[in-house]
Rosetta silent file (secondary structure, phi, psi, omega in degrees, C-alpha in Angstrom):
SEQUENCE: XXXXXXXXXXXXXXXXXXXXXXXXXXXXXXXXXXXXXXXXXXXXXXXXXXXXXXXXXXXXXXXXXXXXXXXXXXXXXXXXXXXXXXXXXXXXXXXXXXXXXXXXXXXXXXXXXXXXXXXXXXXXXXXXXXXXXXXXXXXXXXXXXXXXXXXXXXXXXXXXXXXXXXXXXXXXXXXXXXXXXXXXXXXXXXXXXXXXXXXXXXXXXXXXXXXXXXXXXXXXXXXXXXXXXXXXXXXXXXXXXXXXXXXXXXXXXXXXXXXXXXXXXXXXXXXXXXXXXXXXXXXXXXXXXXXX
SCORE:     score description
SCORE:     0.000 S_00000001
   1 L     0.000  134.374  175.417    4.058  -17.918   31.954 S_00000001
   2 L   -51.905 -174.912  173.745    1.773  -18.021   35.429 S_00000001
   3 H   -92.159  -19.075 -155.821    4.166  -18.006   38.538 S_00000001
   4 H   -94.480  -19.996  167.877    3.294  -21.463   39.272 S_00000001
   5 H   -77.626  -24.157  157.655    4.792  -22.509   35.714 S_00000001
   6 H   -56.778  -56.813 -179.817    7.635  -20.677   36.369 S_00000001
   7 H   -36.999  -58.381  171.027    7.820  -22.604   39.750 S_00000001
   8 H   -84.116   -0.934  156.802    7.556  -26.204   38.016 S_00000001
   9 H   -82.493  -37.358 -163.858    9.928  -25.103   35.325 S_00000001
  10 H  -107.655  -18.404  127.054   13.075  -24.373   36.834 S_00000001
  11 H    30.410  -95.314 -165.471   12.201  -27.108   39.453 S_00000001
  12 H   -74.969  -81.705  162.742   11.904  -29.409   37.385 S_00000001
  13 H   -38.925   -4.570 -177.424   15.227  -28.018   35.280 S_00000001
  14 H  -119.615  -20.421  158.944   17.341  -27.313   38.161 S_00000001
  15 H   -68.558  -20.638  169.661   16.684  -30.725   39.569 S_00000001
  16 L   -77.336  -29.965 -168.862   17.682  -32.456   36.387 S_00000001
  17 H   -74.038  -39.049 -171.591   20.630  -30.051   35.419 S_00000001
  18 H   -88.433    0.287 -158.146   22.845  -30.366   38.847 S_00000001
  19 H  -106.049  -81.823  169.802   21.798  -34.299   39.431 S_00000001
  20 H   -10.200  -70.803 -173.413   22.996  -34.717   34.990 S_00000001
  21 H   -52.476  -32.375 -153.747   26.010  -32.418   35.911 S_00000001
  22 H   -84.711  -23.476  158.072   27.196  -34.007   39.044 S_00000001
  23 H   -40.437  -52.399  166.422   26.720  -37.500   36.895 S_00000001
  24 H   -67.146  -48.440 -170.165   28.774  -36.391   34.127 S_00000001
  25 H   -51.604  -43.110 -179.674   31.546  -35.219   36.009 S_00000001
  26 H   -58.325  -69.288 -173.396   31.438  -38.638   38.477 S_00000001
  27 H   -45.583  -46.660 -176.390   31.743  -40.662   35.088 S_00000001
  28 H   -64.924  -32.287  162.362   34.458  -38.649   33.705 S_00000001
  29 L  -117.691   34.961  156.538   36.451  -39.624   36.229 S_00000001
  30 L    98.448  133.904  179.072   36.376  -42.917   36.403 S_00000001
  31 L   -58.436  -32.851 -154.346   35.302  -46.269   38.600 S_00000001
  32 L   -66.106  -69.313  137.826   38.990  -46.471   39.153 S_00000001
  33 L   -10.704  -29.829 -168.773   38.914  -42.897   41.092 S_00000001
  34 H   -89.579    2.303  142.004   36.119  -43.724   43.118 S_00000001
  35 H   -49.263  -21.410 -160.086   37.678  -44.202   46.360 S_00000001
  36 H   -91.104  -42.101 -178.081   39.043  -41.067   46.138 S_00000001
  37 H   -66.586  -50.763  159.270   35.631  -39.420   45.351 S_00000001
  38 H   -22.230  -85.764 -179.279   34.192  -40.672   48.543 S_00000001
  39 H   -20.528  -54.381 -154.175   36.868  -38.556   50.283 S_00000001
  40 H   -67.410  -42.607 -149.619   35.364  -35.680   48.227 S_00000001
  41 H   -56.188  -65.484 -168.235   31.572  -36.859   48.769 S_00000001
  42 H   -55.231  -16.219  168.894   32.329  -36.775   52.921 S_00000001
  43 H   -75.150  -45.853  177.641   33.540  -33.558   52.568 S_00000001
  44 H   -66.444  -23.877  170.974   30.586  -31.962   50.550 S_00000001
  45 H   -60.003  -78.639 -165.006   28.362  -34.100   53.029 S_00000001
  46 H   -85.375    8.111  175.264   29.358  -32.506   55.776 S_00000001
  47 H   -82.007  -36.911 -141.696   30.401  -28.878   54.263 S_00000001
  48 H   -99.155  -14.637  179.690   26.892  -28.716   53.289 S_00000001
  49 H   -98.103  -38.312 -175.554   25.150  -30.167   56.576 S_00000001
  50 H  -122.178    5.072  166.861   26.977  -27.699   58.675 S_00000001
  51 H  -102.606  -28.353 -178.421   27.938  -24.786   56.628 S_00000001
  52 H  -110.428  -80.243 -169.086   24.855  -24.641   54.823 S_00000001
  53 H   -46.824  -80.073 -179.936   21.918  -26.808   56.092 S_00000001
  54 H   -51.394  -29.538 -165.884   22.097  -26.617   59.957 S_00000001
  55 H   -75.853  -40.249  179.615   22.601  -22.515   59.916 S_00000001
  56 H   -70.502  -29.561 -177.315   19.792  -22.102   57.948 S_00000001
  57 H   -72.643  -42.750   88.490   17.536  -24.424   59.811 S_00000001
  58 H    37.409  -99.596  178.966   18.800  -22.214   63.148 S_00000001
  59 H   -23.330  -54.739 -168.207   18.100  -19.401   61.494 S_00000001
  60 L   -98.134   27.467 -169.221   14.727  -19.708   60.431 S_00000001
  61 L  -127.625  161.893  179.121   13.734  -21.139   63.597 S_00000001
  62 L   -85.426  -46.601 -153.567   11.637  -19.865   66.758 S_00000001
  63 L  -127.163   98.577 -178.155   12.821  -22.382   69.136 S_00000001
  64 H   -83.340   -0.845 -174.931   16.375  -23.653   67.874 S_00000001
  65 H   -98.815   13.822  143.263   17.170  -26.082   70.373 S_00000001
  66 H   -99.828   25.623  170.401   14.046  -28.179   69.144 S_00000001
  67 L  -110.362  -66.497 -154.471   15.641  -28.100   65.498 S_00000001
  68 H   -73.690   -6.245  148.478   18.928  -29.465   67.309 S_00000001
  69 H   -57.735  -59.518 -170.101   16.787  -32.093   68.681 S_00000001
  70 H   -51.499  -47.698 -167.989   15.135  -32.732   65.595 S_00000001
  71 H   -56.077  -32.266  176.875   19.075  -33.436   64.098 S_00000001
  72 H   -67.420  -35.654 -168.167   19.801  -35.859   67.078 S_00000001
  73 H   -59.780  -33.430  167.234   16.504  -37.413   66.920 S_00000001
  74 H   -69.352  -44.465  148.981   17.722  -38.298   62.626 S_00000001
  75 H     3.080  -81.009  174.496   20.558  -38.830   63.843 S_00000001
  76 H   -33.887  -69.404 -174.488   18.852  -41.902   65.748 S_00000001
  77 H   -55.662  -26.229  176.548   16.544  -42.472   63.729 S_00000001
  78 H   -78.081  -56.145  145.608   18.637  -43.305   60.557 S_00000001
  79 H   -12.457  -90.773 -138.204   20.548  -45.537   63.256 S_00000001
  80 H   -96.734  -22.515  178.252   17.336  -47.812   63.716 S_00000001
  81 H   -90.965  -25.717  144.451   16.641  -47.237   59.952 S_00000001
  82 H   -35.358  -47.784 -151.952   20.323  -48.571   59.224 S_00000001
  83 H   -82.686  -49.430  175.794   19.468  -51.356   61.760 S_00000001
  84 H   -81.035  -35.551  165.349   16.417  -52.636   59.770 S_00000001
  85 H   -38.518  -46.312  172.701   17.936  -52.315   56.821 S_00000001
  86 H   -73.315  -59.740 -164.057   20.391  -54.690   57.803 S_00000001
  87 H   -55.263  -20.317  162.135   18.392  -57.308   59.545 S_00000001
  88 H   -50.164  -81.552  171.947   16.178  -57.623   56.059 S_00000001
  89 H    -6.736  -73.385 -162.730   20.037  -58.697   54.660 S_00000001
  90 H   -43.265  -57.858 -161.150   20.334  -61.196   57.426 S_00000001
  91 L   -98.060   40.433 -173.489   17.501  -62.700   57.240 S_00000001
  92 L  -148.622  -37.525  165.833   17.454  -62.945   53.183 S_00000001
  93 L  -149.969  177.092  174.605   21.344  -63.858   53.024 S_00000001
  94 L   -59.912  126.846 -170.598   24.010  -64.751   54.660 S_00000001
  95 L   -48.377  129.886  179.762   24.459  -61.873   57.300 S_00000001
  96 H   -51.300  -42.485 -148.971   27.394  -59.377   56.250 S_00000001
  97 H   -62.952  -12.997 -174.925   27.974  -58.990   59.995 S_00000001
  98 H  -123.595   40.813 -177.727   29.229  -62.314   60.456 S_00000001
  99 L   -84.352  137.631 -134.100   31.456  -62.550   57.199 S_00000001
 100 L  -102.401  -30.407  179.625   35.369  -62.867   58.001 S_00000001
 101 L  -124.391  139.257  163.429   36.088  -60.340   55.479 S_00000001
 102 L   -62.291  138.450  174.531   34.230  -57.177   54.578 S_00000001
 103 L   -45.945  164.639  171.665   31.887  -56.741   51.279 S_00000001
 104 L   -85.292  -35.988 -162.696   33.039  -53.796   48.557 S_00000001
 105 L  -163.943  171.501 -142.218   30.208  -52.554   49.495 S_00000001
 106 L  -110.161   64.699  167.193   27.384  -52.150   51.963 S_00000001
 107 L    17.507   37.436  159.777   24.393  -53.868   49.935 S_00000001
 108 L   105.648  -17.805 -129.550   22.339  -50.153   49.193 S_00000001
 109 H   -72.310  -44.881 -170.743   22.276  -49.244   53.162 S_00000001
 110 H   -80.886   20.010  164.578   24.313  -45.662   52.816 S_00000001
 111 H   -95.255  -45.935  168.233   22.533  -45.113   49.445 S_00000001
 112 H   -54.365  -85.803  178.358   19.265  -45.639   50.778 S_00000001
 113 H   -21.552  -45.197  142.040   19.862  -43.374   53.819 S_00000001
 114 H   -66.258   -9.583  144.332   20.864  -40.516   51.668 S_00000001
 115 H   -61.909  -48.630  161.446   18.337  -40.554   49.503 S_00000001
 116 H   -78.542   -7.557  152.117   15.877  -39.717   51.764 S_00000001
 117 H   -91.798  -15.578  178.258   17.592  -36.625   53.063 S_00000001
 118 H   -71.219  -28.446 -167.818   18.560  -35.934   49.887 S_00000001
 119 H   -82.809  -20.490  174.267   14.925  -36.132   49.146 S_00000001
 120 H   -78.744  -24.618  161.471   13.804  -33.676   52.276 S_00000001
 121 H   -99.787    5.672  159.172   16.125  -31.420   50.983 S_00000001
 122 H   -46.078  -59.856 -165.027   15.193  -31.141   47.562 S_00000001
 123 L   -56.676  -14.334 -158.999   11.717  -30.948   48.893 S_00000001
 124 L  -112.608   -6.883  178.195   12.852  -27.849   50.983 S_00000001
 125 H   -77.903  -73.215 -153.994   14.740  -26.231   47.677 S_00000001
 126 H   -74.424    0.023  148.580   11.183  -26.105   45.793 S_00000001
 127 H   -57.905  -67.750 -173.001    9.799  -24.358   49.211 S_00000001
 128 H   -79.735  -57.025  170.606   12.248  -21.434   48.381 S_00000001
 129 H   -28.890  -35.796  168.406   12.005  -21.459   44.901 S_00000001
 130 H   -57.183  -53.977 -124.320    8.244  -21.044   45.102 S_00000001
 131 H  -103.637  -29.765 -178.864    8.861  -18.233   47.950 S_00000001
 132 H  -106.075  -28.154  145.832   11.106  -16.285   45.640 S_00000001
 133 H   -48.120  -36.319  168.118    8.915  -16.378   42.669 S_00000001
 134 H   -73.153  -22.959  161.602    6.290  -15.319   44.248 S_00000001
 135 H   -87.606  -12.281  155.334    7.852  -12.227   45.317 S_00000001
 136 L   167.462  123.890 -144.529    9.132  -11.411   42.141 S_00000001
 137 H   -58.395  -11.351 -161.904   10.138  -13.554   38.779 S_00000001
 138 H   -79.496  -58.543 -159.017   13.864  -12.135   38.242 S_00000001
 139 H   -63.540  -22.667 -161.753   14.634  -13.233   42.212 S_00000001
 140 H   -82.116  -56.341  179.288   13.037  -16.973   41.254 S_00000001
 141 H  -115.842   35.801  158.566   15.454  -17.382   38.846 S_00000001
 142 H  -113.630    9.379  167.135   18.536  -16.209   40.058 S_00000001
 143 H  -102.959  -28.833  166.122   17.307  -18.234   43.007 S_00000001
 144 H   -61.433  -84.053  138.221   16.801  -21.215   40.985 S_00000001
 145 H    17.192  -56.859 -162.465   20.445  -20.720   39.627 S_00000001
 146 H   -85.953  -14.425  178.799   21.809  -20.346   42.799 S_00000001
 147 H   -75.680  -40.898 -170.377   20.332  -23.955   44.186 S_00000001
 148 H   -75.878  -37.023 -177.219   21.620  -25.554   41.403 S_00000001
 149 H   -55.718  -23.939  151.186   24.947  -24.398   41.516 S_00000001
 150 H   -36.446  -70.321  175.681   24.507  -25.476   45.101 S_00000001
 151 H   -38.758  -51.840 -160.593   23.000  -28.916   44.364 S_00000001
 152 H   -43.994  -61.401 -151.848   26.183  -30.239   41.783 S_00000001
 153 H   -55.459  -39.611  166.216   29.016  -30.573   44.680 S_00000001
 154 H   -46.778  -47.552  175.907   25.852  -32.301   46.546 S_00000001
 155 H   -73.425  -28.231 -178.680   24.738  -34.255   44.133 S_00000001
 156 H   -69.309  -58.468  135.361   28.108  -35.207   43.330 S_00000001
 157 H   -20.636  -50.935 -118.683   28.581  -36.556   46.602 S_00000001
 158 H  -140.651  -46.583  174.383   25.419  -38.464   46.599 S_00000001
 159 H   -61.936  -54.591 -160.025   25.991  -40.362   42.538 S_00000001
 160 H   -46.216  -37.387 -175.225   29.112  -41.157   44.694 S_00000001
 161 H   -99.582    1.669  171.800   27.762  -43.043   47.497 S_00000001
 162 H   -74.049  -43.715 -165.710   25.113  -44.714   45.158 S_00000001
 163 H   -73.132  -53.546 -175.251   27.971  -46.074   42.976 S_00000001
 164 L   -79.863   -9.111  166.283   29.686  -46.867   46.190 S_00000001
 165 L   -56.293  -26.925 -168.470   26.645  -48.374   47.984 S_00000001
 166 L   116.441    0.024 -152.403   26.428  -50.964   45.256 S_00000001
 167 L  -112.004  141.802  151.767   23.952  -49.475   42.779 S_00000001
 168 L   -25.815  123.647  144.669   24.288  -49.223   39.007 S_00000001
 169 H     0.607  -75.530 -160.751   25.397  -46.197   37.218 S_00000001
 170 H   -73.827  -66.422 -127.590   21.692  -46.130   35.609 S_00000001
 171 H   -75.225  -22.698 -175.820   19.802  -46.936   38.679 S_00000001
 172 H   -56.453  -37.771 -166.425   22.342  -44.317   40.756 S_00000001
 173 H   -88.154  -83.318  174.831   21.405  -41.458   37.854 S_00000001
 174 H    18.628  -78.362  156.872   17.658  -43.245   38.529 S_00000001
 175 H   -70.907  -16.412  157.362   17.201  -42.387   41.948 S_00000001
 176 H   -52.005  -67.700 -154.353   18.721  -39.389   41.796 S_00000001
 177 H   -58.150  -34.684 -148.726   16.252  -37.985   39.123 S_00000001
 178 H   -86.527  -28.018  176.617   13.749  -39.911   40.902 S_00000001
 179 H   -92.843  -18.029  167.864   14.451  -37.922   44.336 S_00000001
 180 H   -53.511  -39.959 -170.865   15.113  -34.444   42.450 S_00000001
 181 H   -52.668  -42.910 -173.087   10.712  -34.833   41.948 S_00000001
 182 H  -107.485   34.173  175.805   10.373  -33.600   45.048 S_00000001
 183 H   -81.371  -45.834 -176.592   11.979  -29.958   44.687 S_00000001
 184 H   -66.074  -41.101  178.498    8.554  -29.777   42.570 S_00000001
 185 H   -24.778  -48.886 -154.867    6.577  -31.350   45.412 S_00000001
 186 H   -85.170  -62.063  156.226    8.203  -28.792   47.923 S_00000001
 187 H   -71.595  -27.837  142.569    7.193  -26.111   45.031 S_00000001
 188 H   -49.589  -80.798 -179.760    3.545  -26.675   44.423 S_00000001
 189 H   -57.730  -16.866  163.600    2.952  -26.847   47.717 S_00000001
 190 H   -73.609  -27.034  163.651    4.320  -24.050   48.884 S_00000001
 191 H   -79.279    7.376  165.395    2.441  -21.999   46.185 S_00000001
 192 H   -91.367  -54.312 -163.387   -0.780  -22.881   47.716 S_00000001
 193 H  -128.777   48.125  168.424    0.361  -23.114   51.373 S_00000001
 194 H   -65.256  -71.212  147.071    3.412  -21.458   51.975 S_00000001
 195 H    42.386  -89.073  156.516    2.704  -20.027   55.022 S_00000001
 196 H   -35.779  -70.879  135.127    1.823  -23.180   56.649 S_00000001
 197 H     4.382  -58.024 -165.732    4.518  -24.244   55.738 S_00000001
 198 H   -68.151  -74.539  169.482    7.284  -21.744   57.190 S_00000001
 199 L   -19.481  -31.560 -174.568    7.496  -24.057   60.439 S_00000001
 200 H   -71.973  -46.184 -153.963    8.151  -27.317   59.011 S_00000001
 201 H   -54.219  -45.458  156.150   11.130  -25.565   57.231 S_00000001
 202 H   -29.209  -74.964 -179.236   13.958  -25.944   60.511 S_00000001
 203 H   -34.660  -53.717  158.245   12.340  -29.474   60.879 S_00000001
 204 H   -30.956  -78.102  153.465   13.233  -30.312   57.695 S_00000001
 205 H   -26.135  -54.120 -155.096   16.236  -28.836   57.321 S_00000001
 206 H   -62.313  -30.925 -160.409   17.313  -30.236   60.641 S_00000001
 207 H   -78.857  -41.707 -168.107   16.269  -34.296   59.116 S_00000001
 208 H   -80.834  -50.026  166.564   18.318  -33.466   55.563 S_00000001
 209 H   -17.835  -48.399  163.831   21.012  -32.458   57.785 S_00000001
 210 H   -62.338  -84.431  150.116   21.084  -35.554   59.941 S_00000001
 211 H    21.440  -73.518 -170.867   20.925  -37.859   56.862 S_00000001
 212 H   -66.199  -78.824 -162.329   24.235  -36.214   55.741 S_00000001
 213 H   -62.815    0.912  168.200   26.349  -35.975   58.724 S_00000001
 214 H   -92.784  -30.493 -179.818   25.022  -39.853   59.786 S_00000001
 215 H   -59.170  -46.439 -165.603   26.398  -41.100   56.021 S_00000001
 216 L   -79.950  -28.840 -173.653   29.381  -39.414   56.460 S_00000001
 217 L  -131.218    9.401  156.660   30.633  -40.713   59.689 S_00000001
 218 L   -87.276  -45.195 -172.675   28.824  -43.613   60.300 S_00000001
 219 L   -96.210  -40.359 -140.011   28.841  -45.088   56.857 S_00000001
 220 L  -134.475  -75.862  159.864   31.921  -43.455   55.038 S_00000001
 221 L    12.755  -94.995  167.590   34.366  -42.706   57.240 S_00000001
 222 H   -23.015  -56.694  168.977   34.989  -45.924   59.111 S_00000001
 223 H   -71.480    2.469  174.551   36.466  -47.116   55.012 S_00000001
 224 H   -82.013  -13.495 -171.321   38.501  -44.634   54.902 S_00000001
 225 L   -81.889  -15.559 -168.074   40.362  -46.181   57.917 S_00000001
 226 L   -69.498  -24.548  165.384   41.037  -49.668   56.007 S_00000001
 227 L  -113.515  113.449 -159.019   43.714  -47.581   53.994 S_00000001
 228 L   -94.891   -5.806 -168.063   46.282  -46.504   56.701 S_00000001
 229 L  -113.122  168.201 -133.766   48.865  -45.529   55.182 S_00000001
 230 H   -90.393  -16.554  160.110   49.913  -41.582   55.484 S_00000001
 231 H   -66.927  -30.433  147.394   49.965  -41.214   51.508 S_00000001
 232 H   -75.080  -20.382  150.790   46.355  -42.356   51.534 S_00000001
 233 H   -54.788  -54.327 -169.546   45.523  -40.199   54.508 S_00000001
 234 H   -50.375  -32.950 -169.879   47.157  -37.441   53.128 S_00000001
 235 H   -74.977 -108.466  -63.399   44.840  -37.852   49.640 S_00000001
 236 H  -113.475  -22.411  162.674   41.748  -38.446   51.667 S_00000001
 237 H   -57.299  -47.496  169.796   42.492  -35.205   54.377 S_00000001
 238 H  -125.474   32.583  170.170   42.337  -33.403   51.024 S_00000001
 239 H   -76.551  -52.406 -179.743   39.503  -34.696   49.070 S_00000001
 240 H   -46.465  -61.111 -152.117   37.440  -34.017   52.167 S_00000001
 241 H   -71.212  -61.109  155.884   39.164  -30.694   52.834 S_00000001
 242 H    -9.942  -84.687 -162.494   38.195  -30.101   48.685 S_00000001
 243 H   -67.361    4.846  159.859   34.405  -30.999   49.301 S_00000001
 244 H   -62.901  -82.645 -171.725   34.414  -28.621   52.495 S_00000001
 245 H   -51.944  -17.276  164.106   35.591  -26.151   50.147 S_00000001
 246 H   -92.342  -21.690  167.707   33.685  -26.361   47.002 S_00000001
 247 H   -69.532  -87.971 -160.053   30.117  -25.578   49.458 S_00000001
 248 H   -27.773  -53.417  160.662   32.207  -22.832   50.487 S_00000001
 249 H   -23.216  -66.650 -160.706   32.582  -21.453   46.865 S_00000001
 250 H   -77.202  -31.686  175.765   29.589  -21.667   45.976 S_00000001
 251 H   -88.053   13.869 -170.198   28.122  -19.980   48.653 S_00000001
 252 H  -107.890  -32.467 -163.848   30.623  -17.065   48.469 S_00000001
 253 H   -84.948   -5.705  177.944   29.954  -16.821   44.652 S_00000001
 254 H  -140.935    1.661  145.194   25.987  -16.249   45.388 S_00000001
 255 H   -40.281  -61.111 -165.693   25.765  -14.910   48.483 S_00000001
 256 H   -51.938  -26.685 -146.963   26.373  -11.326   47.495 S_00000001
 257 H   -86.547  -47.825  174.853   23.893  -11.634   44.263 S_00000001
 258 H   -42.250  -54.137 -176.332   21.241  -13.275   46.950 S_00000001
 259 H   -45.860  -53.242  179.756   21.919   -9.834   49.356 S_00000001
 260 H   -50.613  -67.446 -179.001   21.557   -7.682   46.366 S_00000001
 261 H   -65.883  -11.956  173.072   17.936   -8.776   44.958 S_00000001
 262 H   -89.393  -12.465  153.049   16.521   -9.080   48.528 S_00000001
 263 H   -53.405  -47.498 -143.971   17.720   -5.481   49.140 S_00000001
 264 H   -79.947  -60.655 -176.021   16.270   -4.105   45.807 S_00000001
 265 H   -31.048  -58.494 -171.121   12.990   -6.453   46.880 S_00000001
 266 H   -71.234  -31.879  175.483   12.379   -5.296   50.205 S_00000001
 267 H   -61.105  -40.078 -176.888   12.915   -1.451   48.889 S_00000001
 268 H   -80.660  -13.777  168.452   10.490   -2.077   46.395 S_00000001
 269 L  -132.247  104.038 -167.074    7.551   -3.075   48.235 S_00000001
 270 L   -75.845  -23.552  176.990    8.135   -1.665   51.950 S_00000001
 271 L   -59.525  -16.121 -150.502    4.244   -2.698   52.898 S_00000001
 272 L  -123.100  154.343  179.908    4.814   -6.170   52.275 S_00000001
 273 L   -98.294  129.612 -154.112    7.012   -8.480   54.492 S_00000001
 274 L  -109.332  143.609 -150.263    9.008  -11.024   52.103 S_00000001
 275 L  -115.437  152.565 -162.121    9.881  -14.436   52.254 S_00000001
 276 L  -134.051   80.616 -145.862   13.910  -14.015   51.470 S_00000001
 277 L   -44.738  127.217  169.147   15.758  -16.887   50.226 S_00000001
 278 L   153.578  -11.184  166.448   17.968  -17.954   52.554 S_00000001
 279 L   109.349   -1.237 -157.883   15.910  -19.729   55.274 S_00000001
 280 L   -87.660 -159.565 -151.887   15.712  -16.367   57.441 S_00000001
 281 H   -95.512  -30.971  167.323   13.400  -15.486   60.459 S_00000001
 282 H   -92.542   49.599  177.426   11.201  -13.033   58.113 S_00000001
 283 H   -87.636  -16.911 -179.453   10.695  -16.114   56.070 S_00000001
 284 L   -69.001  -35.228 -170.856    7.224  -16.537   58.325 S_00000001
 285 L  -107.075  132.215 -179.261    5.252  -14.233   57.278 S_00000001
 286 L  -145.940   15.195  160.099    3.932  -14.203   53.833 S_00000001
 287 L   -40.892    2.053 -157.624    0.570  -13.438   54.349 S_00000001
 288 L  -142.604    2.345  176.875    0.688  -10.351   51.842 S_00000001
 289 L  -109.506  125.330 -168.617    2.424  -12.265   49.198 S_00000001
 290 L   -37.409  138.506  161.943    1.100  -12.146   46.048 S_00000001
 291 L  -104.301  168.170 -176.216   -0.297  -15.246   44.215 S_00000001
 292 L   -87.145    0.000    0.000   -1.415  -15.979   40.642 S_00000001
């Protein structure tokens, strides 16, 4: 196989396998359950925006206090895309906002909103997948591996707030699949223009970041307050404290394996400077890295 078919296979396969896992798993446990999964989903939202997302977007940055711009400006920006969202509603039915009782759910708006960060970071998974194939096929797919086992608790989290958004099972598995597309997107282009490229990657980062942490405490949150009473706090302190802790796992179970092949990499070619999965500051230069 070329590198670039390697690139658009496990892609393609690692965006279908963790969006299909975190689907089965959501299903198995039930509509009944899915209050409770929220709780996990805000936790994996926001393990994964600030244990994961923002450090690397930091990391890999020149100037990080315009990446911590970039989060407030999505931040905002989701805000005013929230804001339009609604006022379609309004003006199509009668407006939720001035209904005496709240809806089960918020007609798509935190479904939407995460889909499109979900979709910048997909887009920013098939950036490193490219980046580690190209430096050598073994690291590609134990880097491919290590995103998906990333992606389920994420993904999981995401089926969750589709289902709870209002959307059908199939269209929820739908849009998923349908936002997974652009981890190839992310990987094609980056084997032509990675490079280019290595700037945007903070910027990105910093947008999928926002996304999450505005869902979680703008959108998700707030319903968790409608059940008050301290045996439903108590579950919902530790489905959250749960989806903190499954991103932790997962990065503790593939960090070391990540350390290892970018050691053995960097030994093996000392001439050439290496793009290193993990978002880090000698992710810029790749001028020297071999193509097909």
């Amino acid at each position: 196989m070329t590198i670039l078919a390697w690139i658009l296979a496990t892609g393609l396969a690692g965006g279908v396998l963790s969006v299909l896992a975190a689907t089965l798993l959501c299903n198995a446990i039930g509509a009944k359950r899915l209050p409770l999964l929220v709780s996990y989903a805000i936790g994996a939202l926001l393990g994964a925006a600030f244990l994961e997302v923002i450090p690397h977007a930091f990391g890999g940055a020149r100037d990080p206090a315009r990446v911590a711009a970039t989060v407030l400006a999505g931040i905002l920006g989701f805000f005013m895309l929230e804001k339009l969202v609604l006022w379609r509603h309004c003006h199509q039915h009668h407006c939720e906002a001035h209904d005496a009782l709240s809806p089960d759910h918020d007609h798509g708006r935190s479904g939407l909103l995460i889909l499109i960060g979900d979709t910048f970071h997909n887009f920013v998974d098939g950036i490193l997948i490219a980046a580690a194939f190209l430096q050598d096929v073994r690291l590609g797919l134990v880097t491919s591996l290590a995103i998906i086992a990333h992606e389920i608790p994420q993904e999981l989290g995401d089926y969750t707030i589709l289902i709870a958004s209002g959307y059908s099972r199939a269209k929820a598995l739908a849009f998923n699949l349908l936002s997974s597309l652009a981890t190839l997107i992310g990987g094609a282009l980056a084997f032509y223009a990675l490079f280019d490229l290595q700037d945007w990657i903070p910027h990105i980062l910093a947008l999928a970041a926002a996304s999450m942490i505005y869902v979680a405490v703008a959108d998700l949150i707030p319903g968790l307050h409608k059940r008050a009473s301290l045996k439903a706090t108590g579950e919902q302190i530790l489905l959250i404290s749960l989806g903190v802790a499954s991103i932790l796992c997962v990065q503790t179970l593939f960090a070391h394996g990540h350390a290892g092949h970018a050691h053995d990499a960097q030994h093996a070619h000392p001439q050439e400077v290496r793009v290193i999965p993990g978002y880090a500051d000698e992710s810029r230069s790749l001028r020297s890295a071999p193509s097909d």
